[in-house]
C-alpha positions as CSV (number, residue, x, y, z in Angstrom):
1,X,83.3,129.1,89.7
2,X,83.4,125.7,87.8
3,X,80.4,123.8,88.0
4,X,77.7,122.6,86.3
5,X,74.9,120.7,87.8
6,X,75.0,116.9,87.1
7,X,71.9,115.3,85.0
8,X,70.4,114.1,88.5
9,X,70.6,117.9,89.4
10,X,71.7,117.4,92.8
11,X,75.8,117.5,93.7
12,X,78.0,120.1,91.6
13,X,79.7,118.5,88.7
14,X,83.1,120.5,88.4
15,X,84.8,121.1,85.3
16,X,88.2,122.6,86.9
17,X,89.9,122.2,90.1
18,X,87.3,123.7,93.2
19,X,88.8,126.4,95.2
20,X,89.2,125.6,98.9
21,X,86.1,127.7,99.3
22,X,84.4,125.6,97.0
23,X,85.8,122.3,98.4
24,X,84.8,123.7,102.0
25,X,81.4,123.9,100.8
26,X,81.3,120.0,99.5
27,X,82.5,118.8,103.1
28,X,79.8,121.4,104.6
29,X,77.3,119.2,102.3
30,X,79.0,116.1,103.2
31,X,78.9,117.0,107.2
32,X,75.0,117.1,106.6
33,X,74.6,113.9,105.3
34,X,76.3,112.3,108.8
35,X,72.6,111.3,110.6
36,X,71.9,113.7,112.9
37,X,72.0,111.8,116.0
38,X,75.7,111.4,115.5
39,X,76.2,115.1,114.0
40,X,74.6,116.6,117.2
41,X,78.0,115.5,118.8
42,X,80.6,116.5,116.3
43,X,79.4,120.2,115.7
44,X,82.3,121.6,117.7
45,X,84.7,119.7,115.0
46,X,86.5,122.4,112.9
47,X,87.0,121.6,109.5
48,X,90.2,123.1,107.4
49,X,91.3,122.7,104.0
50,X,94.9,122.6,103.5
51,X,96.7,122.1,99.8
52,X,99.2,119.3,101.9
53,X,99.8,117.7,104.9
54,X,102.2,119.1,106.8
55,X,105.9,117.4,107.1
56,X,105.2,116.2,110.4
57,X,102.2,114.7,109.9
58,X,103.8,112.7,107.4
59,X,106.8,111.7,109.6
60,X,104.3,110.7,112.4
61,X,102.2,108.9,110.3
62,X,105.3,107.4,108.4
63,X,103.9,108.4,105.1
64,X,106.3,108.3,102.0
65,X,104.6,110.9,100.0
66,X,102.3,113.7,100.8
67,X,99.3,112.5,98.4
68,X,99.5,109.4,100.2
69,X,96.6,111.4,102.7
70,X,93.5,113.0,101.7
71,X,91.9,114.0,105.2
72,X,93.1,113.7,108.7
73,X,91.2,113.7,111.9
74,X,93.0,115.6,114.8
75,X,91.6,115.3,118.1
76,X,90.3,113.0,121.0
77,X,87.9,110.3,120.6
78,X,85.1,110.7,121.9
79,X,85.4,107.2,123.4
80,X,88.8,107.9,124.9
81,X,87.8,111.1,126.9
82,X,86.9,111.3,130.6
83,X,85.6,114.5,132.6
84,X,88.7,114.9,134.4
85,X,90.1,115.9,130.7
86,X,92.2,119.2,130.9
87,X,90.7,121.6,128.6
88,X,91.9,121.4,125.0
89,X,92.1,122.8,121.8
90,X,89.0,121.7,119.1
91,X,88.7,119.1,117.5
92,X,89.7,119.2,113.6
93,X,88.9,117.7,110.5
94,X,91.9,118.2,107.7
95,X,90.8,118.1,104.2
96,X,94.1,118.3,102.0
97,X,93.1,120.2,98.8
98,X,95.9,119.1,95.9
99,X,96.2,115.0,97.4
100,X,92.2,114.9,97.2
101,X,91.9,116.6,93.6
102,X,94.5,114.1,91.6
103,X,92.9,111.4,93.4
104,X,89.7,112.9,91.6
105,X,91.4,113.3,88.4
106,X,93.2,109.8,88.6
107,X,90.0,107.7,89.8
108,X,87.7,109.7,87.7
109,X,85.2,109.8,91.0
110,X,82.8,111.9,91.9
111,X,84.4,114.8,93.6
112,X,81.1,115.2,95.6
113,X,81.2,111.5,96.7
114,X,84.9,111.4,97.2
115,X,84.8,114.4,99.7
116,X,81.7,113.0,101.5
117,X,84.0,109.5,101.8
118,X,86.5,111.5,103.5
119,X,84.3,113.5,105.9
120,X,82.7,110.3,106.8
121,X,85.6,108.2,107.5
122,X,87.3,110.9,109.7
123,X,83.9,112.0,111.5
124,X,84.0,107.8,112.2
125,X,87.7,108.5,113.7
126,X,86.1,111.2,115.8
127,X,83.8,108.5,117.9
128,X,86.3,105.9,117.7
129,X,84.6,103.4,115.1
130,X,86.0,100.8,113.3
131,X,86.8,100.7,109.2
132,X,83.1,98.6,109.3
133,X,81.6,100.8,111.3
134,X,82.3,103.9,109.0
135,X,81.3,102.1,106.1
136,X,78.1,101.1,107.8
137,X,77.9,105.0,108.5
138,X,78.5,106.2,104.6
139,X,76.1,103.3,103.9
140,X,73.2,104.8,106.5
141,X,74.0,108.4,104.8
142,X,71.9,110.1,102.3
């Protein structure tokens, strides 16, 4: 594994590209920071680290170029659900592994705060919020 602790002690500083395992474990930290009376909802959300977007999710989302998307929400709204719902499959949060590390290595952010971003913003597209309202959210976050 390559990390080392930053100064502040707190979030992994890595020194090579994190595993999936590894980058798993930052959106696992990153879920935690969601306040808890909007994580009690999303706990059934499955979260999946792929190294790129599939073709078609590129076609649908008329996408040029695969790094053009770090993380993708897959599911119903929560606001666009009703009880006479069919059953259905879970809900999934896409973390794409290579698009997310050369953003990391272009921007020179903090893979920690980049993957917490992510998370954020598509746990936002889970309830249906608006671009404010997720920032509001990663503001209210730890």
């Amino acid at each position: 594994m390559a990390r080392n602790r930053t100064p502040r002690g707190d979030a992994p500083a890595f020194t090579t590209p994190p595993t999936s395992a590894e980058l798993e474990a930052l959106a696992q930290d990153a879920f935690l920071s969601v306040p808890e009376v909007l994580r009690a909802h999303c706990r059934d959300i499955v979260v999946r680290i792929e190294e790129f977007p599939e073709d078609d999710v590129l076609r649908d989302l008329e996408l040029e170029s695969p790094f053009d998307l770090l993380g993708l929400y897959d599911g119903v709204p929560v606001n666009h659900r009703s009880v006479q719902d069919l059953p259905r499959r879970p809900d999934m949060i896409f973390l794409y592994r290579v698009p997310l590390l050369c953003y990391w290595v272009e921007t020179g952010e903090d893979l920690s705060g980049l993957v917490r971003h992510v998370m954020i913003h598509e746990i936002g597209h889970h309830f249906g919020f608006s671009d404010d309202d997720m920032e509001e959210l990663e503001r209210q976050a730890p």
